[in-house]
Every structure is written in C-alpha cells, then in structure tokens.
C-alpha positions in Angstrom: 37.0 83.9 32.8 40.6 84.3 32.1 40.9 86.9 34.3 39.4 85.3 37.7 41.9 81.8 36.9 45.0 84.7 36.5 43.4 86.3 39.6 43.9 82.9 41.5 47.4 81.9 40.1 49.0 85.3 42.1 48.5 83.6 45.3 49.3 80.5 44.4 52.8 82.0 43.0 53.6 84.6 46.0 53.3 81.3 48.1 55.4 79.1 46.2 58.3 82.0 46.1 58.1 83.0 49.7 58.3 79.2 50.0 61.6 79.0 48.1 62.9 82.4 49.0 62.6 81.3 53.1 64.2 78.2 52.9 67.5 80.1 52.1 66.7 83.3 54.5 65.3 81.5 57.5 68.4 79.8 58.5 70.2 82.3 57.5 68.8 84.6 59.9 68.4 82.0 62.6 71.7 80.7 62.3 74.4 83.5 64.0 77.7 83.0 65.8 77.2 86.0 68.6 73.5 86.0 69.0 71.6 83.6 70.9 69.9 80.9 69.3 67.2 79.0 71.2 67.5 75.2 70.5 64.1 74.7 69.1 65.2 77.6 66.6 68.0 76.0 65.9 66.5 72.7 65.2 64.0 74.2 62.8 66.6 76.3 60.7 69.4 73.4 60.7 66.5 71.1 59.6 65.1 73.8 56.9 68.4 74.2 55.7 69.2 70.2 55.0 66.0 70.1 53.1 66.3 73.6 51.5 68.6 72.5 48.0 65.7 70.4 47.1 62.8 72.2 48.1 63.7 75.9 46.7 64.4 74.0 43.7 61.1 72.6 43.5 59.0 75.7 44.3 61.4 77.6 41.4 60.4 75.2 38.9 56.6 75.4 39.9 57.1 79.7 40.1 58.2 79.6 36.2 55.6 78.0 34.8 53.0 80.5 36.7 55.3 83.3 35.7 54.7 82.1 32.1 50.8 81.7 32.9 50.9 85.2 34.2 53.0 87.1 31.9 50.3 87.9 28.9 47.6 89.0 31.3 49.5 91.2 33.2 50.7 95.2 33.1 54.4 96.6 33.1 54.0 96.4 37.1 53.2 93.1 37.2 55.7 92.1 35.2 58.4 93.3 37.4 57.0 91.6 40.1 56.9 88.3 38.3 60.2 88.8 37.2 61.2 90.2 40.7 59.3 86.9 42.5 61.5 84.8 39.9 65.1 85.9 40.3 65.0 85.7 44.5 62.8 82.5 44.0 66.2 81.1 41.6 68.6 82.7 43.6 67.3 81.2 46.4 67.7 77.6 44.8 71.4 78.3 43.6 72.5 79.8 47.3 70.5 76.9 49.2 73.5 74.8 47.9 76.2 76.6 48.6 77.6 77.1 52.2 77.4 80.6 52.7 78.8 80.3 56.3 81.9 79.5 55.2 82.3 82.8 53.3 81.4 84.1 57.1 83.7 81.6 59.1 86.4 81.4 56.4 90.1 80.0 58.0 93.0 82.4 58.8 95.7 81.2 56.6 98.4 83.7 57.4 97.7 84.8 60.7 99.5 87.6 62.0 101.2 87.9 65.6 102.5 90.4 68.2 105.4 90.0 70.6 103.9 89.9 74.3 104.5 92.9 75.5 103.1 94.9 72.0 100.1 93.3 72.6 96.6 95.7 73.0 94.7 92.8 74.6 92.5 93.2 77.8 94.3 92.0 80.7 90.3 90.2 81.3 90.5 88.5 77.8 90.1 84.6 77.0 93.2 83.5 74.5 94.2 79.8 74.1 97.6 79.7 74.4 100.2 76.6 72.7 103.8 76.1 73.2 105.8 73.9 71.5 109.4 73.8 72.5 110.6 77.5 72.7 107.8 78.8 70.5 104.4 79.7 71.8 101.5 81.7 70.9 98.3 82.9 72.1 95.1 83.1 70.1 92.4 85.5 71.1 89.0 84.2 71.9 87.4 86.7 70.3 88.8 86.2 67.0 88.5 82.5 67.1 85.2 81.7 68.0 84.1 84.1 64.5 87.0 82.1 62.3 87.0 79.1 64.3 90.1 77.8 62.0 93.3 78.9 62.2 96.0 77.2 60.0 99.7 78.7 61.7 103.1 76.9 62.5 104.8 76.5 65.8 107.9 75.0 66.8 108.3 74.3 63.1 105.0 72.1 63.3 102.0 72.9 61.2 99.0 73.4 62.6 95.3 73.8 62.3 94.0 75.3 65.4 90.5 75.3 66.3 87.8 76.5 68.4 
C-alpha cells in the first residue's frame, strides 16, 4: 500500500517542480533583446514573470514536503533526483525575484570614446549623436539597444543617455 501512494506522489512532485522551475525559465527564454518576440509570447512570459515570485514559491513549499514523503521509500537514484527536483525547484523561487535582466542590460558607467576619425564604425551604422556646446559624441546603436543606459558627461553636463 505504501508503495502505490509513493508511486502517485512522483507525479504529483515532477509537476509541482516543473511548475516552479518554468516560471523562472519561460520568460527567461521568451524574453530576448535581438530575437523576435511575437506579442502573444511576450504577453504570456511578462505575465508569467509578474506572477512568478509567488507562484515558484508556492510550488517549492508544496515540493518539500513530498520530497520528505518520498525520501524513506526511495533508492540512492531517487534521492538525487529528489534532491535534484528540490534545489532548481528553490532556485527557481529565489531568481523569480531578482531581475536577472539587469545583470544582462547593466548601464555603462565609464564609457569609453574614440576621436572621429579613429573610429572602426560602418559608414551604414545607426549612432545617436549629442552635442552640447563644443563637445559632441556619438553612441552606437548597436551597443545601446543591448545596454540601453549610458551614464557619460558632455559639455560638462551629466548625463544618462538612453535608448
């Protein structure tokens, strides 16, 4: 008998932690600066990740208590697994909260520049370009749409440039 109820808490576990574990992965996945992203994808992953703190919490807390269920009745390879299914089910609840995309979009704080004519750009590529009083730069497309932020001074000004 004990073994048929253990034999029915396995699924019930593997759900709840790819449950917990795709909350965190699926708009991570979904959610990328230079690939395209259909707006019904989009929708779903920004609206999985709003209510992703809470609910990979909640499935972690229901995957211990299985995990503890479990434990006893099963093998050295099943223990791995539960312990396995356990630490990306948690880890999923601590990195739901944090926003990984700014360790991906993180601001330049000391940008570096290049006088005009050292410049390596493609005569074809997009910059925004600011000029205040003599001093003007020119910010590469490219490189701001992956920072988006770029904290520099111009004209003795300081700035937070954007994109």
């Amino acid at each position: 008998m004990a073994a048929n109820r253990s034999r029915g808490l396995w699924p019930l576990l593997a759900v709840t932690a790819l449950a917990g574990i795709g909350m965190f992965m699926v708009p991570t996945f979904i959610i990328r600066p230079f690939a395209y992203q259909s707006p019904r994808g989009l929708f779903w992953a920004m609206a999985i990740r709003q209510r992703a703190p809470l609910g990979s919490l909640l499935c972690a807390l229901v995957c211990l208590p299985l995990v503890a269920l479990l434990w006893q009745r099963t093998s050295r390879w099943g223990r791995a697994a539960l312990a396995t299914l356990m630490v990306f089910s948690a880890a999923s609840a601590v990195m739901s909260r944090l926003n990984y995309f700014e360790w991906m979009f993180h601001p330049v704080d000391s940008p570096r520049f290049e006088a005009e004519d050292a410049s390596k750009l493609d005569k074809s590529e997009m910059i925004m370009a600011l000029r205040l009083g003599d001093d003007a730069r020119a910010y590469p497309i490219r490189e701001m749409a992956y920072h988006h932020i770029l904290n520099d001074v111009v004209g003795g000004v300081p700035l937070e440039v954007t994109y």
